[in-house]
C-alpha positions as CSV (number, residue, x, y, z in Angstrom):
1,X,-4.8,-79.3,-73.6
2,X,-6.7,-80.2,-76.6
3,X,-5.0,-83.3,-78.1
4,X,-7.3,-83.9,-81.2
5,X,-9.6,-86.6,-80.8
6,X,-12.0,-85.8,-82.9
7,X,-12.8,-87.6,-86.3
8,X,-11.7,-85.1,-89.2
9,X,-9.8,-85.6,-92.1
10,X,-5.8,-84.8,-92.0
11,X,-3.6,-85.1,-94.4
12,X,-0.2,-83.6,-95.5
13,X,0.9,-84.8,-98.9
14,X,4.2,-84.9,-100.2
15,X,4.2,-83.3,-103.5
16,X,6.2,-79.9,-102.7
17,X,3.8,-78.3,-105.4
18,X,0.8,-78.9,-102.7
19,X,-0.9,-75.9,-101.3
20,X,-3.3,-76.3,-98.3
21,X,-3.5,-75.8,-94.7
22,X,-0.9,-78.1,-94.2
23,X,2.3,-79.4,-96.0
24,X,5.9,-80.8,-94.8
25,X,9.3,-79.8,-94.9
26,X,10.8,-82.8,-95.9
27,X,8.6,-84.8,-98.2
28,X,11.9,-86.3,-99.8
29,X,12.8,-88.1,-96.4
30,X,10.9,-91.7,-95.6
31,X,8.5,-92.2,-92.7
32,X,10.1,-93.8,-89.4
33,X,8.6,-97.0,-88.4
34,X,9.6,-98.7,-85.2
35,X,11.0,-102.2,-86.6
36,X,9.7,-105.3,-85.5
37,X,6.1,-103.9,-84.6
38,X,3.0,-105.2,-86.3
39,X,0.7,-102.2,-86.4
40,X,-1.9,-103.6,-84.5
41,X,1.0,-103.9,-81.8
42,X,1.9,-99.8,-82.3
43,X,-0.5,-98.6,-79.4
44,X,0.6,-101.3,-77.0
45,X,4.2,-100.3,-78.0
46,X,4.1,-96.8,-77.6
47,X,2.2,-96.9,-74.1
48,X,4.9,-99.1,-72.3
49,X,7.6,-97.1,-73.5
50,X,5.6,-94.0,-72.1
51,X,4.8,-95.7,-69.4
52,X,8.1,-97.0,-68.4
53,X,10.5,-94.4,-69.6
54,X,8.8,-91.0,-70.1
55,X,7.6,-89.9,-67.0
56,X,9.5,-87.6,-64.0
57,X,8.7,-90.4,-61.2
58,X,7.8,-93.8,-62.2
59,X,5.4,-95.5,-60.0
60,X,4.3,-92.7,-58.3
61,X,0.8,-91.1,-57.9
62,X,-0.3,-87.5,-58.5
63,X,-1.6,-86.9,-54.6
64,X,1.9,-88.9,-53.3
65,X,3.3,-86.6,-55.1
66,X,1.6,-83.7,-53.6
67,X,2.1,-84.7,-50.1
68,X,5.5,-84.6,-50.6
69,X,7.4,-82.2,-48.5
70,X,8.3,-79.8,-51.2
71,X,6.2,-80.3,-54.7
72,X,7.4,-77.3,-56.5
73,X,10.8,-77.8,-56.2
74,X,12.8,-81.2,-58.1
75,X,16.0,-79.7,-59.4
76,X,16.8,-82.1,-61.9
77,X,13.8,-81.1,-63.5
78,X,13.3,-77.6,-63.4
79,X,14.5,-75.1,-66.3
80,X,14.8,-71.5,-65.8
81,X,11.5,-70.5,-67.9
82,X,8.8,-69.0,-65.9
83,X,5.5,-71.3,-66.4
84,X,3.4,-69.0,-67.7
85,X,5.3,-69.6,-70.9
86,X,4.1,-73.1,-71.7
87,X,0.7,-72.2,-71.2
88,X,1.3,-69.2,-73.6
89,X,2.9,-72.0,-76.0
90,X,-0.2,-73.4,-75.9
91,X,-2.6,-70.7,-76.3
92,X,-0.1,-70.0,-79.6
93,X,-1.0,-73.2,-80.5
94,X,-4.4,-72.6,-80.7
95,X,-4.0,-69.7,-82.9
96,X,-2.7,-71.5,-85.7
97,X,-4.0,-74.8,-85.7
98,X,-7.0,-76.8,-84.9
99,X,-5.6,-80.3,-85.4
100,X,-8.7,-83.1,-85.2
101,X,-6.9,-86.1,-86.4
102,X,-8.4,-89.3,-84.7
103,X,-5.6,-91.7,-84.0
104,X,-7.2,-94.8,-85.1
105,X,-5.2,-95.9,-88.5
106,X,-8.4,-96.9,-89.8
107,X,-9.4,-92.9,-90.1
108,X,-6.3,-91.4,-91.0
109,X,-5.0,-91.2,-94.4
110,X,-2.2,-88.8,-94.3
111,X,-3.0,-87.8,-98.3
112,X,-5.9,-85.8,-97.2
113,X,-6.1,-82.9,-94.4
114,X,-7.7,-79.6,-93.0
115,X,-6.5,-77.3,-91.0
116,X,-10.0,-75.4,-88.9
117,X,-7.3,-72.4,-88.1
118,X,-5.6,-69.6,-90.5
119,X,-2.3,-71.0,-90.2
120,X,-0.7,-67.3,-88.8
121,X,-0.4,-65.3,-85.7
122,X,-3.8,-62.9,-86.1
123,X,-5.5,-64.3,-82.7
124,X,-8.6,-65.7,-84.8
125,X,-8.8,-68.1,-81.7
126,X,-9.4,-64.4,-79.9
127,X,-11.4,-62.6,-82.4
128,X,-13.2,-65.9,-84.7
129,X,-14.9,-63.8,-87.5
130,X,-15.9,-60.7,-86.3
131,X,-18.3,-59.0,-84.3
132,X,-20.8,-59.2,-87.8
133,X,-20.7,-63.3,-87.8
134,X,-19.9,-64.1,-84.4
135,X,-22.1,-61.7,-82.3
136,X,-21.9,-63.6,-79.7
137,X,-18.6,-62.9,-78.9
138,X,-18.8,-59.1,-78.3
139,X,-20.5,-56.9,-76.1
140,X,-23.7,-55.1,-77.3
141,X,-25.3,-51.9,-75.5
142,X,-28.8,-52.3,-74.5
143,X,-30.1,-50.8,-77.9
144,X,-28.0,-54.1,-79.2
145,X,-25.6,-52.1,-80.6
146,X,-21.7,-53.6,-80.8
147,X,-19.9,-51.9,-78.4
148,X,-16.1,-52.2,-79.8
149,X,-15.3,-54.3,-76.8
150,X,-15.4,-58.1,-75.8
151,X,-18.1,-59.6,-73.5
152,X,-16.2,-60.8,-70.6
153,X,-17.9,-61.9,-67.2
154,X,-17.8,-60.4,-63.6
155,X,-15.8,-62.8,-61.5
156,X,-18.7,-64.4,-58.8
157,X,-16.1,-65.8,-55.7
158,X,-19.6,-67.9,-54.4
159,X,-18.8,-70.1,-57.4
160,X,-15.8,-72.0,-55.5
161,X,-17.3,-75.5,-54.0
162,X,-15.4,-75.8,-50.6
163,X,-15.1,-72.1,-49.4
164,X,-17.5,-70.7,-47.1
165,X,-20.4,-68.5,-47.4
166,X,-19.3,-65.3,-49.1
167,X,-16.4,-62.9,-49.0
168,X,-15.8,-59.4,-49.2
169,X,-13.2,-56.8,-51.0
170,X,-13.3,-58.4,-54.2
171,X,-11.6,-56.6,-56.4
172,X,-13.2,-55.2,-59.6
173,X,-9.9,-56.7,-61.4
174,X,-11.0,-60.1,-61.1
175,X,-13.5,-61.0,-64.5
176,X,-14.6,-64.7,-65.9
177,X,-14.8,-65.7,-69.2
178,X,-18.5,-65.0,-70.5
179,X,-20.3,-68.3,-70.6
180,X,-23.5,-69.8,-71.7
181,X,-25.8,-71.9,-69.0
182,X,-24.1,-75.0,-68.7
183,X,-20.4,-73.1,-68.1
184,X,-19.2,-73.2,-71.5
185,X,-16.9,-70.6,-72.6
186,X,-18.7,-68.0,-75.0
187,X,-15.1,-67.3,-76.7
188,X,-13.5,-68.1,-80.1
189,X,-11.8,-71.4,-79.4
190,X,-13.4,-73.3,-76.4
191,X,-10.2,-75.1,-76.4
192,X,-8.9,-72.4,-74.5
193,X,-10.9,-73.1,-71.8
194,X,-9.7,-76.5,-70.8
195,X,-7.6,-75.4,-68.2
196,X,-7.6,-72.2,-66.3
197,X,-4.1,-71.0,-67.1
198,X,-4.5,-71.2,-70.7
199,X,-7.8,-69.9,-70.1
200,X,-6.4,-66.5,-67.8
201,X,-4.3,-66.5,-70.8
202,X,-7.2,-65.5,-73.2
203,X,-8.9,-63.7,-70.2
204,X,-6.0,-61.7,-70.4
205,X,-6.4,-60.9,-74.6
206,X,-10.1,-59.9,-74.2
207,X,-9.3,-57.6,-71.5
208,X,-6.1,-56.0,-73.0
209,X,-8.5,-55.3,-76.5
210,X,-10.9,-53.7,-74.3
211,X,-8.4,-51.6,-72.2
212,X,-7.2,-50.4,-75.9
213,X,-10.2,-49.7,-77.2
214,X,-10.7,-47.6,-74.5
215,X,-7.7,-45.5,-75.8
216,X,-8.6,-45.9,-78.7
217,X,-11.5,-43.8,-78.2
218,X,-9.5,-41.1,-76.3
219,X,-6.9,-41.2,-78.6
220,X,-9.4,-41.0,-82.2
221,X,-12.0,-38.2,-81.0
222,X,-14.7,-38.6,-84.0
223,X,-13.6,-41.9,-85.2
224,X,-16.5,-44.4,-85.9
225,X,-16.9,-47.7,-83.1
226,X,-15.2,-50.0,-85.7
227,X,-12.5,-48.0,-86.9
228,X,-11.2,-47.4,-83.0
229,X,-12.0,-51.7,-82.9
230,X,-9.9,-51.8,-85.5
231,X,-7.1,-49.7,-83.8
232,X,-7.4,-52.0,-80.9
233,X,-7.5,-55.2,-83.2
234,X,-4.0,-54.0,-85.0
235,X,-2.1,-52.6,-81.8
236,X,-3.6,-55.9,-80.2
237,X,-2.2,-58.4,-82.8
238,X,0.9,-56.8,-83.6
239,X,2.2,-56.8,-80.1
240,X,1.1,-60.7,-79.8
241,X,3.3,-61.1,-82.7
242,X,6.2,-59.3,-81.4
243,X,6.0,-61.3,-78.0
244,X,5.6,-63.9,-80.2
245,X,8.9,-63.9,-82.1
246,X,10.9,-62.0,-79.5
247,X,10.0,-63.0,-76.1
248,X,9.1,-66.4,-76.5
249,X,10.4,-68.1,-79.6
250,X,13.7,-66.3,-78.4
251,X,13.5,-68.0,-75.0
252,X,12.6,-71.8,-76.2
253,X,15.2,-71.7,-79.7
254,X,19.1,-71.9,-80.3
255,X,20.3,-67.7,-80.1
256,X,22.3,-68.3,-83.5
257,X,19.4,-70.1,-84.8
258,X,16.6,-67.3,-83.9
259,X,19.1,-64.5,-86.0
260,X,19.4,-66.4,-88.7
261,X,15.4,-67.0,-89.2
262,X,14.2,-63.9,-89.7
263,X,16.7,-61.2,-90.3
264,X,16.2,-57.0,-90.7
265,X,18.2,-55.9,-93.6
266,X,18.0,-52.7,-95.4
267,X,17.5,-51.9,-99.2
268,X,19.4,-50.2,-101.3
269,X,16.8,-47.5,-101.2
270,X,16.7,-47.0,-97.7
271,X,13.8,-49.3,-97.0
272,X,13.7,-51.8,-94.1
273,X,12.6,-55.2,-95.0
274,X,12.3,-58.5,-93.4
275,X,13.8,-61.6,-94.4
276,X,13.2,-64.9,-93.5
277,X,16.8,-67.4,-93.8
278,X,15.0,-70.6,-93.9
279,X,13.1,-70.3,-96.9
280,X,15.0,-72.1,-99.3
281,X,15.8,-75.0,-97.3
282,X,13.1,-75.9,-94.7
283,X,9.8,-73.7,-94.8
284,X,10.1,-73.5,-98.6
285,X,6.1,-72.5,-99.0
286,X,5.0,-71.4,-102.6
287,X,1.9,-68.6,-102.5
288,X,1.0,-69.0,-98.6
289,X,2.3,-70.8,-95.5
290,X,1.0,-74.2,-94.9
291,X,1.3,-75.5,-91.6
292,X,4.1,-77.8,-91.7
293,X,3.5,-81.3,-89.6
294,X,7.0,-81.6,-88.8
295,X,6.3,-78.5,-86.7
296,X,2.9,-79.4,-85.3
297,X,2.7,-82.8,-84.8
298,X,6.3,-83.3,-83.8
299,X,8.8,-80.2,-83.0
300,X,6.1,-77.9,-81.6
301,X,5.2,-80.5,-78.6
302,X,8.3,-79.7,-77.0
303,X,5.9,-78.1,-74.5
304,X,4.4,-81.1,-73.0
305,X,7.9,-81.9,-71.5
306,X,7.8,-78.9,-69.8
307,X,4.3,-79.4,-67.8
308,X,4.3,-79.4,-64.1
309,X,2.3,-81.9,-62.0
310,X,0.9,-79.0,-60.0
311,X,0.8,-75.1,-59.2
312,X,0.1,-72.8,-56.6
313,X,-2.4,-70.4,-57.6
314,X,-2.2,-67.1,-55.6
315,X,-1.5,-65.9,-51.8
316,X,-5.4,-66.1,-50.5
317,X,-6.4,-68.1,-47.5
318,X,-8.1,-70.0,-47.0
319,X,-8.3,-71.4,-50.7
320,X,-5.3,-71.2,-51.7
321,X,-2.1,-69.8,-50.3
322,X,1.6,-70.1,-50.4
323,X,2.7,-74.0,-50.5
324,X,-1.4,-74.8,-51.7
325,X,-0.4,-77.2,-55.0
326,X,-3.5,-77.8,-57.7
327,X,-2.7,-80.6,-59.8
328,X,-2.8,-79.4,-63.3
329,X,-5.2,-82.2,-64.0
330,X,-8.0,-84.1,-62.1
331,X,-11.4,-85.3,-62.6
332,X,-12.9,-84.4,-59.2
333,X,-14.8,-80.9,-59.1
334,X,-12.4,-78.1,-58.3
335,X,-9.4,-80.0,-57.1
336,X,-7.2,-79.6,-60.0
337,X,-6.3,-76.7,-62.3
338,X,-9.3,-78.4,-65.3
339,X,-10.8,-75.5,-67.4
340,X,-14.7,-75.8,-67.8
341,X,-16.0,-74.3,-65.1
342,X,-16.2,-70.5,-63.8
343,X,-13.1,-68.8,-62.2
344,X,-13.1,-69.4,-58.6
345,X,-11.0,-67.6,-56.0
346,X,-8.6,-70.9,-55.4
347,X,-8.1,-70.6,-59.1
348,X,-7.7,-67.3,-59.8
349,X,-4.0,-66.4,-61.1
350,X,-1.8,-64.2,-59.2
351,X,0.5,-63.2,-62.4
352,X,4.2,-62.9,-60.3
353,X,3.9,-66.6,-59.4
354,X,4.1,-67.6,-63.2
355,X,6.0,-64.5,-64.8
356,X,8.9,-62.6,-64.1
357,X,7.5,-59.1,-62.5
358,X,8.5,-56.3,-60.5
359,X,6.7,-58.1,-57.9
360,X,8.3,-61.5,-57.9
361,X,9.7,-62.9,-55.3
362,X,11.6,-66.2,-54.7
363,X,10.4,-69.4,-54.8
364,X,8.4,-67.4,-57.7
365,X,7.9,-67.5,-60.3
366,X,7.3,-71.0,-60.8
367,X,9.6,-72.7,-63.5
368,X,8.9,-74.5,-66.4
369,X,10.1,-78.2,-66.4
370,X,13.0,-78.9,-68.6
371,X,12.5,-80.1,-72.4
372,X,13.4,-83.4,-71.9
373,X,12.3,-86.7,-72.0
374,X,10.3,-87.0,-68.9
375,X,7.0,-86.0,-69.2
376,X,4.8,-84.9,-65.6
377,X,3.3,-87.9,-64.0
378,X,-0.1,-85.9,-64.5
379,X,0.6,-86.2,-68.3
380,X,0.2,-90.1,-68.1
381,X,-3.3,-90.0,-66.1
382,X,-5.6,-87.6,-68.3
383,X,-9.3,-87.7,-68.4
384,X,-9.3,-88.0,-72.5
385,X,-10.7,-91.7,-73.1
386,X,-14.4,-91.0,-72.1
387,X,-14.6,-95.4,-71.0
388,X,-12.0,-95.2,-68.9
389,X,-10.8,-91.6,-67.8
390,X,-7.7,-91.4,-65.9
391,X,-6.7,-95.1,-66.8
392,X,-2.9,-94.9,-67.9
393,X,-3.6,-98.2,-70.1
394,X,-5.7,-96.2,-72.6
395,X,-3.8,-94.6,-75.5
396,X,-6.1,-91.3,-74.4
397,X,-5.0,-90.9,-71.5
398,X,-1.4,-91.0,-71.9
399,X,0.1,-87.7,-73.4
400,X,3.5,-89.1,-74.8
401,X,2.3,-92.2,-75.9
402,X,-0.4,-90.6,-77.9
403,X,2.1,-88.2,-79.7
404,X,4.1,-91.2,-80.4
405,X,1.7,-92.2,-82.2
406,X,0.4,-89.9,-84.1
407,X,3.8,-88.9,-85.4
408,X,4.0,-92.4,-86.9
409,X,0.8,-92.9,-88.1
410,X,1.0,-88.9,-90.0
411,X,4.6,-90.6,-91.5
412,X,6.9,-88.4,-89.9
413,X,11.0,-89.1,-90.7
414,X,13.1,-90.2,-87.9
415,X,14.8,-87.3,-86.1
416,X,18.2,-88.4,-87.1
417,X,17.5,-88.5,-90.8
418,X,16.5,-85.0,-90.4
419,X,20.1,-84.0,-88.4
420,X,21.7,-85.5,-91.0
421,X,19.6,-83.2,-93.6
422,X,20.8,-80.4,-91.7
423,X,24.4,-81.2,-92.0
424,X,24.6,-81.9,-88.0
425,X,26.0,-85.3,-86.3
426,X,22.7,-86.8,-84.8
427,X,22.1,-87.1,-81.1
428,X,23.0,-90.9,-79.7
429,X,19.8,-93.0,-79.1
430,X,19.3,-95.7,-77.3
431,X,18.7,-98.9,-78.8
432,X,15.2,-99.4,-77.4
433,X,14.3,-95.3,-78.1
434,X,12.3,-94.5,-80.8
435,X,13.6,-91.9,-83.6
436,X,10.3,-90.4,-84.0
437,X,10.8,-87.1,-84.7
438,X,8.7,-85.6,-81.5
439,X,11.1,-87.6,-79.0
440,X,14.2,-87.0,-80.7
441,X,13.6,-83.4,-80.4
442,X,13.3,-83.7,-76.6
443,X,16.5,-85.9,-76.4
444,X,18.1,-82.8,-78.4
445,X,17.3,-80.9,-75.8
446,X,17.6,-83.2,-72.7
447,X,21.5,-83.5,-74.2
448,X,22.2,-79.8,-74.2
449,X,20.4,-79.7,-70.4
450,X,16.7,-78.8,-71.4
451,X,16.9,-74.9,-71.6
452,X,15.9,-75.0,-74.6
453,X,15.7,-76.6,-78.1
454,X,18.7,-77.8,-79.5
455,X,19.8,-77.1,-83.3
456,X,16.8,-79.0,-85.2
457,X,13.9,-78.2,-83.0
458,X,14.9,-74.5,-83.1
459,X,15.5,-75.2,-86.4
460,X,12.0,-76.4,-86.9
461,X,10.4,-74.2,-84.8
462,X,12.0,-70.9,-85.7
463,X,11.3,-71.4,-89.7
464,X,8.3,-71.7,-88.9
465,X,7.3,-69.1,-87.1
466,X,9.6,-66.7,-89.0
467,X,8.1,-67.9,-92.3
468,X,3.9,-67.6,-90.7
469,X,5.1,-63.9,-89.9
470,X,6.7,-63.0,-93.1
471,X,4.3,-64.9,-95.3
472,X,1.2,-62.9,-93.3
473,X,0.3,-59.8,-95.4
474,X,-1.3,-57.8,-92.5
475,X,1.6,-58.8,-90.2
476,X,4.2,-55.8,-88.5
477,X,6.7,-57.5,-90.8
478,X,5.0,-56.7,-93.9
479,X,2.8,-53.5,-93.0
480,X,5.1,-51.1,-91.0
481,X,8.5,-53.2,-90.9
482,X,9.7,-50.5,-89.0
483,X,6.9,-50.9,-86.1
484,X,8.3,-51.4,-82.6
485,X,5.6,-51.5,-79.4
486,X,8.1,-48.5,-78.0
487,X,6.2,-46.3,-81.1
488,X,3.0,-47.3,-80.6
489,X,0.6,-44.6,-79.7
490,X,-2.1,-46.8,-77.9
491,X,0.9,-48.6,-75.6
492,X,2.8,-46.0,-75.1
493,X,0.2,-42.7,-74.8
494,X,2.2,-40.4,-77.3
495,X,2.1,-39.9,-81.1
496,X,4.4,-40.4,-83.6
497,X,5.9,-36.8,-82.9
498,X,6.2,-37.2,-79.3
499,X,3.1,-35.5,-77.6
500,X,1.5,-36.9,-75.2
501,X,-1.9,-38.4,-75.7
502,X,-4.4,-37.8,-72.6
503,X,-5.8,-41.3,-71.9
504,X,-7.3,-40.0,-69.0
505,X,-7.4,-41.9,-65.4
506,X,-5.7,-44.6,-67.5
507,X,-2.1,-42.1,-68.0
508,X,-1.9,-42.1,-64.3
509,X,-1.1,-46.2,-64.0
510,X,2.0,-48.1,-64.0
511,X,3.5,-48.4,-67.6
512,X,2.5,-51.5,-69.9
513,X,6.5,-52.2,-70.4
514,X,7.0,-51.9,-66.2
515,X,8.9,-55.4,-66.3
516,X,11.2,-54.9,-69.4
517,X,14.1,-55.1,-67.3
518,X,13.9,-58.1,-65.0
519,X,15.9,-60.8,-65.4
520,X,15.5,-63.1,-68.1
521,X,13.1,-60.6,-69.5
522,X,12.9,-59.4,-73.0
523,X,11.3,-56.1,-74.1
524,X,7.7,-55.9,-74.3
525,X,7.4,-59.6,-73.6
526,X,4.4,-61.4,-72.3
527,X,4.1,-59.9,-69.3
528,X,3.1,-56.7,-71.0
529,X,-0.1,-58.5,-72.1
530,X,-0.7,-58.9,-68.4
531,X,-0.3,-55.5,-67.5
532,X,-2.5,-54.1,-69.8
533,X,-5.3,-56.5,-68.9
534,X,-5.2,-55.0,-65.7
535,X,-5.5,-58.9,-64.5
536,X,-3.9,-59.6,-60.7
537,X,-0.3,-59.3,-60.6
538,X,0.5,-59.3,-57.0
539,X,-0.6,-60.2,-53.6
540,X,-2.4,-57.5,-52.3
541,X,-5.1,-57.6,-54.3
542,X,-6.0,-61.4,-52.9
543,X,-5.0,-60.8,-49.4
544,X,-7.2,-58.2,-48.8
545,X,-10.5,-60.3,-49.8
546,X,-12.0,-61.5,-46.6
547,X,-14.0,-64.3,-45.8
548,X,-17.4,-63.8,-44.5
549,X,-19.5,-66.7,-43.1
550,X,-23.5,-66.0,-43.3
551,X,-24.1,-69.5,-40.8
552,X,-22.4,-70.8,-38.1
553,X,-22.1,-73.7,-41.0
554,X,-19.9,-71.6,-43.1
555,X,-17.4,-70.2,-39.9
556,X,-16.9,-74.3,-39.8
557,X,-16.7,-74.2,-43.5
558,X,-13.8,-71.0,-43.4
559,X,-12.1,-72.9,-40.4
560,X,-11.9,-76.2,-42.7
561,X,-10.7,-74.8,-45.3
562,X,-7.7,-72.5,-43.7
563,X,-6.5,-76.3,-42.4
């Protein structure tokens, strides 16, 4: 997770005439300030509160943690959201902002700020610029010439560090993320590489582009390389949006809340339009959307409470396996779940153990924790202060603590104050709890059992999104309000008129909507991004790779590793 440690300027002033990247939704209401704490205390505050009451299992280490008899499983803190989602949360994340406020109060002045993203849902973290000013991105035929397509790497299985010597059936399926000679990601937010769920996440966008440009080019005989890239771009985007708004804002926010965000109502002529029903009162942007910090430094965090310590990766042995746990963060080599390095097989996703599919089969997928206010003991032990990593003493290294920070130092209003705003009785606090907006958001949600936001994160987070999507000129909302992915020639392989568009070997596999109906499943959700990537869904694929020891070193090696 990037958590925006960087020294840039931020600020969000309070005028509601203000246009910029960002903005906030209730300038009128004061900044929360914990009473009785000098700021040079604030850090020191915030990190024994984290400490002490924010975390799953107090006292207790990441591997005692593993070792235990049954990792994956704590009922009391287990929701019924499939993982996958909070690492699609933050991939969204990336999309729309790039947040690089330092948290020393000696650099921020909340008057001034920059936001490095386009505050909408157009996967610029996918695409940056272009193939015209970022080459690099995109493949190139050997004449040099841009391809339509983006560079992606073939998946090596020699790069995993504990494995033996070499294995066999690989599937062509597998792919890396392209990267440069020290392992860097060649993409268009290297922040999406910094673990590899997020990063299979973006995997699977590069991919899914490529498989449409492909029928783009079947389906537009004649048309030019970047008019079928174009195609792909649009089908691409406006399907992320849709998922977006209907698969996973509807899964996190209050139902009554989602409707009333962003509603379809037709004209008096006939036309449908889109409407957003938190304009007035919440997201009440001018010309264009800012990005409010209510949202993004507060509301939106609701995903770090739902962070697991660990994950099983896919059914392969001897790297990984059923009941194999990588903890979501570590420091040593290829022990943990970190991003910045190639792929290896131990790491490689097998999508039915973090989605809903066809496929799935209990203990699988593997849920979410609960939006509450217990963080993941992993979340208290990052690698983030570069003196110390790991040490849960050091502001960096402590996930809540930090965001409990920031949101006072970026003068965010007390969650209660906001309730009240809304007309709703505020959530009972503690004496010793802060009213920080971030936490009271999780206590929302912890009160209503931590399935999803309660009334003034959705509240928060639905405006939002709604008002990105309607305030986006090239959005489905605005362009075709009528678009559905059901009428989409390059997702569904027929035209407007019904006939059937020959996509070649690609007509004869499974269909991109195969999981619609699943439980818990929404139409055209996330998993269709999986399915068109092509990406590993199931186990077959992994159990039929073999390992092959070239030394009698590496048959010790394979027998090690199986355990």
């Amino acid at each position: 997770m990037d958590h925006g440690s960087k020294n840039f300027e931020v600020s969000a002033p309070r005028s509601r005439s203000y246009q910029g990247g960002f903005g906030r939704l209730f300038p009128d209401l004061a900044p929360w300030y914990p009473v009785g704490v000098p700021e040079h205390k604030l850090e020191e505050h915030f990190l024994k509160f984290a400490s002490e009451s924010m975390v799953e299992f107090p006292g207790r280490s990441i591997s005692d943690l593993l070792q235990a008899a049954d990792p994956t499983v704590v009922e009391p803190f287990d929701s019924d959201i499939p993982s996958g989602y909070v690492y699609f949360g933050q991939f969204v994340d990336h999309d729309m902002t790039l947040d690089v406020t330092p948290l020393s109060s000696a650099e921020v002045d909340p008057n001034r700020l920059h936001n490095f993203r386009t505050p909408r849902l157009d996967l610029d973290c996918l695409y940056g610029q272009g193939p015209a000013a970022q080459p690099h991105l995109y493949e190139h035929d050997a004449r040099g010439a841009f391809t339509g397509k983006f560079l992606v790497a073939p998946f090596d299985p020699g790069t995993f560090d504990v494995a033996p010597d070499g294995f066999a059936n690989v599937p062509e399926t597998l792919h890396d993320l392209p990267r440069n000679s020290e392992h860097r990601a060649l993409i268009g937010d290297p922040r999406n590489d910094e673990n590899v769920i997020v990063a299979q996440i973006h995997l699977a966008f590069l991919l899914a582009h490529n498989r449409l440009f492909d029928r783009a080019t079947r389906a537009m005989p004649g048309a030019t390389v970047n008019e079928r890239f174009e195609a792909a771009r649009k089908t691409l985007r406006w399907l992320y949006q849709w998922i977006v708004w209907n698969d996973f804002v509807r899964r996190v926010t209050d139902p009554v809340v989602h409707a009333t965000a962003l509603e379809e109502k037709t004209q008096p002529d006939g036309r449908l339009l889109w409407e957003v029903g938190y304009k007035d009162d919440v997201y009440d942007w001018k010309q264009d959307p800012f990005m409010p910090v209510e949202f993004s430094v507060a509301a939106y965090r609701f995903g770090h409470s739902m962070v697991r310590n660990a994950y099983q990766t896919n059914v392969n042995r001897p790297v990984a396996g059923f009941g194999v746990f990588f903890p979501i963060f570590d420091d040593h080599g290829r022990s943990s779940l970190r991003g910045g390095v190639p792929f290896d097989l131990a790491r490689v996703l097998q999508w039915d153990w973090f989605l809903k599919l066809k496929t799935s089969r209990p203990p699988f997928p593997q849920r979410a924790r609960r939006i509450d206010t217990k963080l993941a003991n992993a979340l208290l032990h990052l690698h983030e202060d570069p003196d110390a990593p790991g040490n849960p003493k050091k502001l960096l290294n402590v996930l809540a603590a930090r965001n409990l920070v920031r949101g006072v130092r970026m003068k965010l209003p007390a969650g209660d104050d906001v309730a009240r705003l809304f007309g709703l009785p505020p959530v009972a606090l503690a004496e010793d709890e802060p009213k920080t907006l971030w936490y009271y958001v999780l206590k929302e949600a912890e009160a209503l059992g931590g399935g999803r936001l309660g009334t003034v994160g959705s509240i928060i987070v639905a405006a939002t999104f709604a008002g990105i999507l309607k305030g986006d000129p090239l959005s489905w909302l605005n362009q075709q309000p009528t678009w559905r992915p059901d009428r989409d020639p390059l997702l569904t392989g027929r035209t407007e008129d019904g006939t059937p568009i020959d996509f070649g070997e690609d007509s004869a596999e499974p269909t991109i909507d195969a999981d619609n109906k699943e439980e818990g499943n929404n139409e055209w959700g996330l998993p269709a991004i999986i399915r068109l990537s092509r990406l590993p869904i199931d186990g077959p694929p992994f159990g039929d790779i073999t390992v092959v020891p070239a030394t009698e070193e590496g048959a010790a090696a394979a027998v090690a590793a199986a355990g």
